[in-house]
C-alpha positions as CSV (number, residue, x, y, z in Angstrom):
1,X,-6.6,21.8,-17.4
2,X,-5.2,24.7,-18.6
3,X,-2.2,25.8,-21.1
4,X,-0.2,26.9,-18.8
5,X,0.5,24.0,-17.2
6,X,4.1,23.0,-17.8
7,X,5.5,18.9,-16.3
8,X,9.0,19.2,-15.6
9,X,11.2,15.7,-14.9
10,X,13.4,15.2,-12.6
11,X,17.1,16.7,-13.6
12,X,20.0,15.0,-12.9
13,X,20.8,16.4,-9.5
14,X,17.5,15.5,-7.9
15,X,18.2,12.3,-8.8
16,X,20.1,11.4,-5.4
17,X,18.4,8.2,-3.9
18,X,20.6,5.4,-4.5
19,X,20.3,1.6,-4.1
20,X,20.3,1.5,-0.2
21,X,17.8,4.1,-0.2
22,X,14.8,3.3,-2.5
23,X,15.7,-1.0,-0.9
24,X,14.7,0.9,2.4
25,X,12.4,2.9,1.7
26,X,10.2,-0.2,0.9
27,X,11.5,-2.1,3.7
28,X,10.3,0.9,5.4
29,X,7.3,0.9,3.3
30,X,6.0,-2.5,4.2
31,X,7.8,-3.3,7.5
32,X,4.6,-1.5,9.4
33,X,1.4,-2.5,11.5
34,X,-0.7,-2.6,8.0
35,X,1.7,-5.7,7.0
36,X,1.9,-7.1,10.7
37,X,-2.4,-6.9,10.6
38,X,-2.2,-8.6,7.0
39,X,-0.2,-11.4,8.1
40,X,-2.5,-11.8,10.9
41,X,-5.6,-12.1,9.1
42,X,-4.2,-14.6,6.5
43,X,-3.4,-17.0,10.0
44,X,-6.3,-18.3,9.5
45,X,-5.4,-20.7,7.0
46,X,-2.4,-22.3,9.1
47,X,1.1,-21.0,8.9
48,X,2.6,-23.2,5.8
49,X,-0.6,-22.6,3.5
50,X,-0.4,-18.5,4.5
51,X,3.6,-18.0,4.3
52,X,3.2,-20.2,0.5
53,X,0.6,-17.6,-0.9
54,X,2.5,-14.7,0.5
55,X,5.5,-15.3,-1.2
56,X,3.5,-16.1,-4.6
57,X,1.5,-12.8,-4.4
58,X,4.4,-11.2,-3.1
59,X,6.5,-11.7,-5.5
60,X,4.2,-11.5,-8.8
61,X,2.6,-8.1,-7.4
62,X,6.3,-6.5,-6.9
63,X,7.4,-7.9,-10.2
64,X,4.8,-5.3,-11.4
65,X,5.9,-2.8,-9.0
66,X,10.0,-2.8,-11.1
67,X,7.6,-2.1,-14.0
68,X,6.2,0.6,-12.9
69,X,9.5,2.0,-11.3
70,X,11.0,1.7,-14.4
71,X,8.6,3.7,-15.4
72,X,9.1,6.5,-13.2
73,X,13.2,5.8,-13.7
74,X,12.7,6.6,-17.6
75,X,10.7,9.2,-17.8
76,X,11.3,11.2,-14.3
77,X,7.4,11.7,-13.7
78,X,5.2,10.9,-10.9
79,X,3.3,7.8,-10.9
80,X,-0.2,9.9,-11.7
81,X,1.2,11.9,-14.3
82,X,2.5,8.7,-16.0
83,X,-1.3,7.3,-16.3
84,X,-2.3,10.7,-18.7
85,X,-0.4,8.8,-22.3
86,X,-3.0,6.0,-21.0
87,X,-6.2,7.9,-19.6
88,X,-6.1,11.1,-21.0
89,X,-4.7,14.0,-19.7
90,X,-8.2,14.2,-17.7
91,X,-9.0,11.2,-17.6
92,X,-6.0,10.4,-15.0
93,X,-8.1,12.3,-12.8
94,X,-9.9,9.5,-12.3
95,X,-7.0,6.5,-10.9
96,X,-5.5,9.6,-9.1
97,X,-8.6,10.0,-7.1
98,X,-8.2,6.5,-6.7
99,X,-4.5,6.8,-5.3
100,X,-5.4,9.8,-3.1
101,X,-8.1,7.4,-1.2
102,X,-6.6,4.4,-0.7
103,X,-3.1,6.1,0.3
104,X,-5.0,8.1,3.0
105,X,-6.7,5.0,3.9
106,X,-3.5,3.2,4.4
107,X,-2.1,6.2,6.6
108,X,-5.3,6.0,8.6
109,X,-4.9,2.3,9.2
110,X,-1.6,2.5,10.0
111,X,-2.6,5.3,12.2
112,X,-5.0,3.9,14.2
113,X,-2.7,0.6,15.1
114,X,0.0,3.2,16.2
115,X,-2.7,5.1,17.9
116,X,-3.6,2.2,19.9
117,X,-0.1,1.2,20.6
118,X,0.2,4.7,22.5
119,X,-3.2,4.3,24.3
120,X,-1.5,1.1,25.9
121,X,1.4,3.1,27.2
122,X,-0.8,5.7,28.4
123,X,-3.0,3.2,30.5
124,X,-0.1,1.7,31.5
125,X,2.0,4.6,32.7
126,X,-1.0,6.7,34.1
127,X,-2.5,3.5,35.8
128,X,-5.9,4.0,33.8
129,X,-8.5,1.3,34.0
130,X,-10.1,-0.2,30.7
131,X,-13.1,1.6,30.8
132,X,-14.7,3.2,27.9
133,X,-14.0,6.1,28.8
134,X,-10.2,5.9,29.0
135,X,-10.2,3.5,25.9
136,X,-11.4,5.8,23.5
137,X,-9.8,9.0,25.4
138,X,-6.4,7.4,25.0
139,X,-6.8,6.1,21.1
140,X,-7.7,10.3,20.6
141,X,-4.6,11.1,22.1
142,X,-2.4,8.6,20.3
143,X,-4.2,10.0,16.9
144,X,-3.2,13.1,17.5
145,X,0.3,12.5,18.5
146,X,0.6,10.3,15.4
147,X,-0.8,12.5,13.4
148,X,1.7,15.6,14.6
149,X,4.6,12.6,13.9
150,X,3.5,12.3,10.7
151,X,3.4,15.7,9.9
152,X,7.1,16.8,11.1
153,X,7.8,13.4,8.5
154,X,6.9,14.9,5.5
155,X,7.6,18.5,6.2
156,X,10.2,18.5,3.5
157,X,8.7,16.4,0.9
158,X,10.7,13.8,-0.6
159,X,13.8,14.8,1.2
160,X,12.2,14.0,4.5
161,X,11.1,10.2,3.5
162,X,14.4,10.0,2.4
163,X,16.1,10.4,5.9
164,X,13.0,9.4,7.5
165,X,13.5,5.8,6.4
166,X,17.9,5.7,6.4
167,X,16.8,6.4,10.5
168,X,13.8,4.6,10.6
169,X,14.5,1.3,9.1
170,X,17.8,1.0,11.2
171,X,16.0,1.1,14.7
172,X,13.3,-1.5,13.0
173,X,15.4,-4.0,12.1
174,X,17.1,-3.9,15.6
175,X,13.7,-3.6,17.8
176,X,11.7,-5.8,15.6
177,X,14.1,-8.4,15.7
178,X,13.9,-8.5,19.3
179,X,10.7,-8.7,18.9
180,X,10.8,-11.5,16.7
181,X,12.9,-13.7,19.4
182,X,10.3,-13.0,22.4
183,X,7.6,-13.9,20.1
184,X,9.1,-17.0,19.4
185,X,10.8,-17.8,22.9
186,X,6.7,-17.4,24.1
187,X,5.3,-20.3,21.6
188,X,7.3,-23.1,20.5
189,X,8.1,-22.8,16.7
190,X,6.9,-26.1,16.1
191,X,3.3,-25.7,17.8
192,X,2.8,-22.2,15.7
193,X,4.0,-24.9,12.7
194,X,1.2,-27.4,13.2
195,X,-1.4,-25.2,14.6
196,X,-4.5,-24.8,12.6
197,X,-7.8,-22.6,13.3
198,X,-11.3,-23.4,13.7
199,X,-13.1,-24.5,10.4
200,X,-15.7,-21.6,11.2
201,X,-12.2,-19.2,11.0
202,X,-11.2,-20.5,7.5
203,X,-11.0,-18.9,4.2
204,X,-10.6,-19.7,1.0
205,X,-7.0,-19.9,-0.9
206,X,-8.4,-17.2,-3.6
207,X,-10.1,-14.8,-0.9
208,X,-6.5,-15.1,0.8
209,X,-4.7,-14.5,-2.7
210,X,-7.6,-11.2,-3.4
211,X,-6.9,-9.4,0.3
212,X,-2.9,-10.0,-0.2
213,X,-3.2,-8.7,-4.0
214,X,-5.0,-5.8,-2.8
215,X,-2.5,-4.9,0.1
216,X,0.4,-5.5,-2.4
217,X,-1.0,-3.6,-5.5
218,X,-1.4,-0.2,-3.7
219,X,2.7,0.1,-4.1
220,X,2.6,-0.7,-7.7
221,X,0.2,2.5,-8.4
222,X,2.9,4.7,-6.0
223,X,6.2,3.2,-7.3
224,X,7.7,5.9,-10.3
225,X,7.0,8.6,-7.1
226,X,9.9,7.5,-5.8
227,X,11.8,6.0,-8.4
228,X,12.0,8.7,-10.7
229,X,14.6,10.4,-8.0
230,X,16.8,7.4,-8.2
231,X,20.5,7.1,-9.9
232,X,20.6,3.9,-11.8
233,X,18.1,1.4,-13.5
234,X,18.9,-1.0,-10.9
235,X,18.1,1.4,-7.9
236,X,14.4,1.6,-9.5
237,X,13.8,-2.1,-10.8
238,X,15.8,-4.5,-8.4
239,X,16.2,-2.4,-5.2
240,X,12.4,-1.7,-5.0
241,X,11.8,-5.5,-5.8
242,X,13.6,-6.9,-3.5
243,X,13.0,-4.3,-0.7
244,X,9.3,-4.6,-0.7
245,X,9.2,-8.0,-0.8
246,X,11.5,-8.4,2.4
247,X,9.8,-5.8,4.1
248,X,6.3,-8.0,3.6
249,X,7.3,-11.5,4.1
250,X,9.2,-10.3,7.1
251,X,6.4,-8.3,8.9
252,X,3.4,-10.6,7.7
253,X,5.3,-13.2,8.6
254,X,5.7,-11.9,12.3
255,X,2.0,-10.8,12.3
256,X,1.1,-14.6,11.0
257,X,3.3,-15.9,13.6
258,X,2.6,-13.8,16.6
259,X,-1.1,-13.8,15.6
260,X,-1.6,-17.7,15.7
261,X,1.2,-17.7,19.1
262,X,-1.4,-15.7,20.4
263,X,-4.6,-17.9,19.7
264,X,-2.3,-21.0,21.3
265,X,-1.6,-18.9,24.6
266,X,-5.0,-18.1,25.2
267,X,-6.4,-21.0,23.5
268,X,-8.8,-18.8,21.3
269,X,-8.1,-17.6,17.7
270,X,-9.8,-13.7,17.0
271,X,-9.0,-12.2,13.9
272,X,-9.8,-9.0,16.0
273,X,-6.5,-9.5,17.5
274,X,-4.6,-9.4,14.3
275,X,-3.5,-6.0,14.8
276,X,0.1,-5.9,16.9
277,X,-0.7,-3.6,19.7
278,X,-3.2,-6.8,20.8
279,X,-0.6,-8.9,19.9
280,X,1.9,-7.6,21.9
281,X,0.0,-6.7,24.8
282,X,-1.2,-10.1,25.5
283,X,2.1,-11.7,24.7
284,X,3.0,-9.0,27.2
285,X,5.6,-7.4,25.0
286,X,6.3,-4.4,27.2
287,X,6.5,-0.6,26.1
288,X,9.2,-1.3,23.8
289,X,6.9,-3.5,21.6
290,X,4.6,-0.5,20.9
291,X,7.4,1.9,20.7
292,X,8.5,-0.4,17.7
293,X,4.5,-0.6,16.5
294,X,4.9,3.5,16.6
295,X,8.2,3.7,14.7
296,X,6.8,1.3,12.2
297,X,3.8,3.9,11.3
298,X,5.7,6.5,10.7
299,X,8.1,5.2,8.3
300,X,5.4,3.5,6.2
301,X,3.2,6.4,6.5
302,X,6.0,8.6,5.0
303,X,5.1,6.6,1.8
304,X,1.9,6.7,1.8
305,X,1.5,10.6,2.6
306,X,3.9,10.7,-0.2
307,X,2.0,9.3,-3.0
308,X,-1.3,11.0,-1.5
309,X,0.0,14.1,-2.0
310,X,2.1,13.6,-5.4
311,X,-1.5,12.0,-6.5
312,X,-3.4,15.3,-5.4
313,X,-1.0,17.4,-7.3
314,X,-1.9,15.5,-10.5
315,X,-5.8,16.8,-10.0
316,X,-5.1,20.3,-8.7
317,X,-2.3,21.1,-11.2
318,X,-1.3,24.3,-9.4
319,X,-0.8,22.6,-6.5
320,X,2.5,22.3,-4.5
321,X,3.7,19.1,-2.8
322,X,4.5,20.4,0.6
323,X,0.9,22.1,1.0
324,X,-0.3,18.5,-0.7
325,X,1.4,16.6,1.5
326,X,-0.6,18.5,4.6
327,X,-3.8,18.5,3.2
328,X,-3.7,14.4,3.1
329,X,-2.0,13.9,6.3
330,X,-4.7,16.2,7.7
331,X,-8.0,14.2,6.0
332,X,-5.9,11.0,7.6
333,X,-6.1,12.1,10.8
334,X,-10.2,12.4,10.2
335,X,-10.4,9.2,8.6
336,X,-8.8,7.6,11.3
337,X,-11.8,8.5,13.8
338,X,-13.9,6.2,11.7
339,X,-13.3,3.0,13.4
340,X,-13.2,5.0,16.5
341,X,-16.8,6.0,16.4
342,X,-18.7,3.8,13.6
343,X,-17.1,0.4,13.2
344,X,-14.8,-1.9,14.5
345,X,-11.3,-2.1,13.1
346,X,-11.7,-5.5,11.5
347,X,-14.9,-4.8,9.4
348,X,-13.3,-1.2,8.6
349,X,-10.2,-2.7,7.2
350,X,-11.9,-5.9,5.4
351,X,-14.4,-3.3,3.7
352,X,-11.8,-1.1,2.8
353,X,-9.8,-3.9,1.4
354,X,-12.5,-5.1,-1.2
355,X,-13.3,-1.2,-1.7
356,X,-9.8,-0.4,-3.4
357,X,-9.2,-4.6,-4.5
358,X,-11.3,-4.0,-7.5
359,X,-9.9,-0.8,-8.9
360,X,-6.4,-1.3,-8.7
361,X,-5.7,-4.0,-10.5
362,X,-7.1,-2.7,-14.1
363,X,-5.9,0.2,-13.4
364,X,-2.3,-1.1,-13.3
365,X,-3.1,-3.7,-16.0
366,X,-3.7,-0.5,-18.0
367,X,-1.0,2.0,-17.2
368,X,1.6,-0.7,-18.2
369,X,0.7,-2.1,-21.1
370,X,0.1,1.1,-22.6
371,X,3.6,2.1,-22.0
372,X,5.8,-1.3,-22.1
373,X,3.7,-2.7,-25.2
374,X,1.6,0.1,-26.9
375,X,4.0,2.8,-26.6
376,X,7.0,1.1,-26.7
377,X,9.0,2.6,-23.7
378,X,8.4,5.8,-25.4
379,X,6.4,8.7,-23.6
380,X,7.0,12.5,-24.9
381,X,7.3,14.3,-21.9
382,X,6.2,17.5,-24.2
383,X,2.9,16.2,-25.1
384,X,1.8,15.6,-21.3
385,X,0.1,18.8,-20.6
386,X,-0.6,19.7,-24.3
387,X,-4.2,20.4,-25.0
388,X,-5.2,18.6,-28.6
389,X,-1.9,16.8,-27.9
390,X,-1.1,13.2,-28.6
391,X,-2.3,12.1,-25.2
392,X,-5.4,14.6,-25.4
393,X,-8.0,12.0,-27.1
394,X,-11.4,12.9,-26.8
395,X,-12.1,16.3,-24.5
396,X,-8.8,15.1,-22.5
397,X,-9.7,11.4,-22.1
398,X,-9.1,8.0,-23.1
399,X,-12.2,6.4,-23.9
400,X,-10.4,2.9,-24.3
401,X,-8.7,3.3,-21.0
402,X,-11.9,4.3,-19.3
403,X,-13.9,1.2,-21.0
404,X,-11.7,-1.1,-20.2
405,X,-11.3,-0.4,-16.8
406,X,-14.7,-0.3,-16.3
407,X,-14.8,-4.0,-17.9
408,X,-11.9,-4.9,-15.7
409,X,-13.7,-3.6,-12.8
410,X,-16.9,-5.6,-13.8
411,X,-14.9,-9.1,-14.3
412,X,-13.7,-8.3,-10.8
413,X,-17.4,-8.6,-9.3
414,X,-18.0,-11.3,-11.3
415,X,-15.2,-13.4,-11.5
416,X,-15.4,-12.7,-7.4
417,X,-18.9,-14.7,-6.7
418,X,-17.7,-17.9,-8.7
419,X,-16.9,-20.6,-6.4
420,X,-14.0,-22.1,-8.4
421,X,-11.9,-18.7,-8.6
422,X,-12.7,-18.4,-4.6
423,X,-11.4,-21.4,-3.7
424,X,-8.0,-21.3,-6.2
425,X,-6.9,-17.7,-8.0
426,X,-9.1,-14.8,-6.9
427,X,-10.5,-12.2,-8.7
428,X,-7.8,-9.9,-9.2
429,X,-5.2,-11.4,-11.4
430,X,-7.6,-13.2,-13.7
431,X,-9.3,-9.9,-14.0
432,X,-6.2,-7.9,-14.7
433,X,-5.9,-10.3,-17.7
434,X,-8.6,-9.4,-19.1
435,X,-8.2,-5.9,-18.9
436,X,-4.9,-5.9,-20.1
437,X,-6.2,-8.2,-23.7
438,X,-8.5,-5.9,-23.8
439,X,-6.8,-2.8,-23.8
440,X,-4.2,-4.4,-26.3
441,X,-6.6,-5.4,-28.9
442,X,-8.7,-2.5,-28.3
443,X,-5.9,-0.3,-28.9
444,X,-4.6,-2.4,-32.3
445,X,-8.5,-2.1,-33.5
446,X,-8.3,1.6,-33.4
447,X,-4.9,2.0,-34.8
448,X,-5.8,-0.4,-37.5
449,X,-9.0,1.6,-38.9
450,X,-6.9,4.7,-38.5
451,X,-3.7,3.3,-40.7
């Protein structure tokens, strides 16, 4: 941290995403394979049970997400920066680290489904066998192209998600509802309805509630990236609501749906065939089916890359956007080798799922109620680089914010081996509860003795 340091907001003519454009950028955001593979996994508690708790989590997670655009409306700051009134001006090191992971992690998921999706076309037009050989020499390939797509997506920063996702979400509405009709012209509607897995396949409602909270959540932390460049109140708060929330039920939904039509046709329900490029290949879906499961990526990867980068620039203050922007898109293409070499997808993705589950939600719990009730709506943008400033604290950090999230974090791990909170709520919410009490009272203690 230095004195020179100087955070600018967004002035008025930056401002130029409107309605349309922040409702599709998260369409675009959560119409991708990561959403497809979610729905899939959650098939394994039936179709009506799985579509209920997506719309409840849904819902409650992306109520939190208009917060935290709001946020980014009002003041015109990056998601990161915003966390320094709460952490510390250091101390928001710390959930920015946080944001840089789990963003590139996302990319890298989202990566390797496209990835796959191309090593089908490959095999397919170049007549290769399934060795292997050819298996893993055509995922490399479809990394790398990915990874080159993803590149030319944020070349321009937020100007290229911008046009990426106007294009984008267009030609995914019209090949994914295609899509949608061959899936269900395969398996009955009424079959996929009544069809429930194996008892050995599964899981609990509050396991369900913990891996959709944790999927959801990762938007909330990204959310005043991207709303701090709209035009209205209602661009930031409603748009974003309602586009992220069509985006998920309408791509888990498909990946719930195609994933248990998929178990019926081959009488045999894998949660390793979750991801769409499976899907789709053994529903025998064609070439178009991946092309979509390509397209898909790279619209949703334009957000993640996005808040990567904007979170990097929050730790190395000097730091640029563009040249932020490649340096995350390139550690995603690295990342995305892992389940190539060391593990299979399933256990990568569940492991990185409880990984970032247990940070996030403090975290958020956190952030808002330090600016919505502590605060008041009422962040000086002067003081947010100012050393022995209001949002300095002790040596740059927050020690409230840093205790309480470690109690959140702790709550999380233990609320998380109780068999009652498996079996209903999950961890998450009931842990962001008590985080957020207590921050509050934590924060009305120390302004007490200080009055």
């Amino acid at each position: 941290m230095t004195k020179k340091e100087h955070i600018e907001a967004t002035t008025p003519d930056q401002r130029a995403m409107s309605r349309w454009d922040m409702f599709a950028t998260w369409i675009g955001a959560n119409a991708n394979n990561g959403t497809w593979y979610i729905g899939g996994v959650i098939a394994a508690v039936g179709l009506i049970k799985a579509s209920s708790l997506l719309v409840v989590v849904g819902s409650l997670s992306y109520i939190l997400l208009g917060f935290a655009s709001y946020m980014g409306y009002k003041t015109g700051l990056p998601a990161m920066v915003l966390t320094r009134p709460s952490f510390g001006i250091k101390g928001s090191i710390i959930p920015s680290i946080v944001n840089v992971v789990q963003f590139i992690g996302w990319a890298a998921i989202n990566t390797f489904i496209a990835a796959t999706s191309i090593s089908i076309i490959l095999k397919d037009i170049l007549g290769w066998n399934s060795s292997s050989f050819h298996n893993q020499f055509s995922i490399i390939i479809g990394i790398v192209v990915m990874s080159i797509l993803h590149l030319i997506s944020i070349s321009l920063g937020e100007k290229s998600v911008k046009w990426i996702e106007r294009v984008g979400i267009i030609l995914v509405i019209i090949l994914v509802t295609w899509e949608s009709i061959v899936v269900l012209k395969t398996v009955p509607f009424h079959e996929i309805v009544k069809y429930e897995p194996a008892a050995k396949f599964q899981l609990p409602s509050g396991k369900i509630v913990d891996i959709l909270a944790a999927f959801n959540l990762a938007w909330v932390t990204a959310a005043a990236d991207f709303s701090r460049f709209t035009k209205d109140k209602h661009a930031a708060t409603t748009a974003s609501f309602l586009g992220a929330n069509v985006g998920l039920f309408w791509f888990a939904f498909i990946g719930l749906i195609a994933t248990i039509a998929t178990a019926i046709t081959i009488n045999k329900f894998d949660p390793n065939n979750a991801d769409p490029s499976t899907i789709a290949a053994k529903l025998g879906l064609g070439i178009l089916a991946m092309l979509v499961i390509v397209i898909t990526s790279t619209t949703a990867n334009a957000v993640n890359l996005m808040a990567a980068g904007s979170a990097l620039t929050n730790i190395f203050h000097r730091l640029k956007l563009t040249p932020a922007l490649w340096i995350v898109t390139l550690v995603a293409t690295v990342m995305t080798f892992i389940p190539v070499y060391i593990a299979s997808f399933l256990t990568t993705f569940e492991t990185f799922l409880d990984g970032i589950g247990m940070f996030l939600g403090p975290e958020i719990a956190i952030f808002l109620i330090d600016f919505f009730v502590i605060k008041q709506k009422n962040y000086q943008v002067s003081e947010f680089s100012k050393v022995n400033g209001s949002y300095w604290y002790t040596k740059g950090v927050n020690p409230i914010a840093i205790v309480t999230w470690a109690i959140g974090v702790i709550s999380y791990l233990i609320l998380n081996k109780l068999g009652f909170i498996i079996a209903t709520t999950g961890a998450t919410f009931p842990a962001m509860f008590i985080t957020a009490i207590c921050y509050l009272v934590a924060n009305k203690m120390v302004n007490s003795k200080q009055n």
